[in-house]
N, C-alpha and C positions, 0 to 999 in steps of 0.2 A: 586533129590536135590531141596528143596525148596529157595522162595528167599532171606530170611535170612539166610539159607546156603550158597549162593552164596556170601552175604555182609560179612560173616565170612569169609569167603574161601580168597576173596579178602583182607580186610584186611590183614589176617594171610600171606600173601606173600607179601604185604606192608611192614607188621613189620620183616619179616625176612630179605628182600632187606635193611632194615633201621639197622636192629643189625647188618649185616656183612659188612656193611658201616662202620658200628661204631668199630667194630673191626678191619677191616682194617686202620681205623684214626687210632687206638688205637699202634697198631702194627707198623704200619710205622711210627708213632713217633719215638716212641720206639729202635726200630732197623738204625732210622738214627741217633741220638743222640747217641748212644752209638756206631756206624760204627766212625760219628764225632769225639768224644774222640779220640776213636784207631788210628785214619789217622794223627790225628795230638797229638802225645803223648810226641811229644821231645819240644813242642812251652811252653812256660808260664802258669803257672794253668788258668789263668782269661783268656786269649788268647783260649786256649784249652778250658773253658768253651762257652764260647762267639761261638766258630766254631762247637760246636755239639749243640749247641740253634737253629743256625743259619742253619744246617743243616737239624735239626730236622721241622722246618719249610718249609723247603722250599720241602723238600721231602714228609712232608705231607699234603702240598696243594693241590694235586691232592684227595685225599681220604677225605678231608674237604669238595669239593665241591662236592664228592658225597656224603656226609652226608646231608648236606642241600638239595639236591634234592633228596634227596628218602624221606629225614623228610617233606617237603613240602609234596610230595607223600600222604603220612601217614597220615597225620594230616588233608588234604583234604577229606580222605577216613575215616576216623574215626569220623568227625565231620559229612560229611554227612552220615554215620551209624545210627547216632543217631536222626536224620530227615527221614531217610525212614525208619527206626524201630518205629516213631510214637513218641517219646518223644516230650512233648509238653513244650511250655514257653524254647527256647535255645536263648540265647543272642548274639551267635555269630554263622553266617553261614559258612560254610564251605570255602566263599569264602573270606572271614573277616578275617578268624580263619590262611588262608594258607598267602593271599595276605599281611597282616599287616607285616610279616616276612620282607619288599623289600620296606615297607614306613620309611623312615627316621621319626623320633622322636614316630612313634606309635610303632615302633617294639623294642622300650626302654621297652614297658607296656603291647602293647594289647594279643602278644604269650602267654606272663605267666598266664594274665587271662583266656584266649581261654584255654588252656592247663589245668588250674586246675576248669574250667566248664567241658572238657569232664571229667576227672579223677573224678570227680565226679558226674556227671551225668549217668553215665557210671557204675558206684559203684550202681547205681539206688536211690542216690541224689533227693530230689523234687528241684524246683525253688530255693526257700531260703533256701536251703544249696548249692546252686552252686558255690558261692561266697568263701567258708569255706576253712579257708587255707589249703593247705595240705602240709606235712614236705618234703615230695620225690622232689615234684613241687618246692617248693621255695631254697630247696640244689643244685638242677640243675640248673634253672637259676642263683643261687649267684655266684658261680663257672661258669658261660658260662657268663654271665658279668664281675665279677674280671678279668677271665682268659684271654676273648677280650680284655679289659681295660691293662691290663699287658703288655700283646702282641704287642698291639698297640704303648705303650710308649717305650718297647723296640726297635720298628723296627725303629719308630721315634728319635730316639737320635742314634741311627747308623747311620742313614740314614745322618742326621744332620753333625755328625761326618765326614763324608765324603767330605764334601765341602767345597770346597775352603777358608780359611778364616774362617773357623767357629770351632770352639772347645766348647763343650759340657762340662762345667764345674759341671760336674757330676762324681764322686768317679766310677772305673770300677766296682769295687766289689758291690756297689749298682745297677748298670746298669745288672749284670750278673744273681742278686738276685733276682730284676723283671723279669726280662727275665724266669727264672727257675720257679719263681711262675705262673707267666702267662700259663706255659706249665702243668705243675701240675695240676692246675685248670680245664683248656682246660679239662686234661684227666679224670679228675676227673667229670667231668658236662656230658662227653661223656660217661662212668661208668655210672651214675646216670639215663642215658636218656634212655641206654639199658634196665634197671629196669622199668623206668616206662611205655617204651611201651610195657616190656611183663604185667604190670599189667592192662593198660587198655585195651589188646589184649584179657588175660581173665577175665577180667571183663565182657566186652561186650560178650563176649563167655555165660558167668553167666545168665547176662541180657536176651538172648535169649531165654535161654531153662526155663529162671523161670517165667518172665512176659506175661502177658494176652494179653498186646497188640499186641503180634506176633501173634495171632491167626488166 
């Protein structure tokens, strides 16, 4: 085995630990939102929605935080793929590309670019086309931003609701609708992300066996 078969090999069990993350997120969504429903099926429609939201979250916390750490995983090993494979002019270093993920206001921006520089560099992209939007790239984070944003306002106006003196003069049925979009989204971005790292999984597979610089 040579050592670009080794940086494949490595990835390739990167992205499989990162898709069955993501399908375990995807699933224990899934399965606790609709357990939610069933458990509580004799309470109020909005009550009842509210309690399989609410379970669907809380049950799929554990499997979010392994998505994020196997994607951190991933995305360190795939950026630096394309540094020990010899591509030259990369804008973002592996350490850039994972770290930004855990900085407050860079990780609004710098992922989506890191991300759609490998997707494209990786496609065997020069420099100026790094930049080049891609549709996979920008559907995934729209949906992993709405979906947090959603999320976020839902937990916050429960949460809010719950204190003493404090009422949330917010329509239920809007508060239940964010809530629902938030999850959607979520699953939707998590969908999206399985797809793009089996494309730049073989991509870089492509880039291997076809370019000179592995020689």
């Amino acid at each position: 085995m040579t050592d670009h078969d080794r940086l494949m090999a490595a990835l390739r069990w990167r992205a499989l630990l990162l898709q069955t993350a993501l399908t375990l997120y995807i699933g224990a969504t899934l399965i606790a939102f609709g357990a939610g429903a069933v458990l509580v099926n004799n309470l109020d429609g909005m009550v009842r929605l509210g309690a399989a939201l609410v379970a669907a979250l809380i049950f799929s916390t554990p499997t979010l935080v392994l998505v994020l750490l196997a994607g951190l995983v991933w995305v360190w090993r795939a950026h630096a793929n394309l540094r020990d494979l010899g591509i030259p002019d990369l804008r973002y270093s592996p350490v850039w590309a994972t770290g930004s993920w855990l900085v407050p206001f860079a990780n609004f921006v710098v992922p989506r670019r890191a991300m759609r520089e490998l997707w494209n560099r990786s496609a065997g992209e020069d420099q100026y086309q790094a930049e080049q939007e891609v549709t996979a790239i920008t559907g995934w984070w729209s949906c992993l931003l709405g979906g947090a944003l959603f999320q976020a306002v839902f937990l916050m106006t429960l949460s809010l609701d719950t204190l003493p003196g404090v009422r949330v003069i917010t329509s239920p049925a809007l508060i239940m609708i964010i809530g629902g979009l938030g999850m959607v989204l979520l699953l939707a971005s998590a969908v999206m992300l399985f797809q793009v790292v089996l494309q730049i999984t073989r991509s870089q597979k492509a880039l291997v066996r076809t370019s000179g610089v592995f020689d």
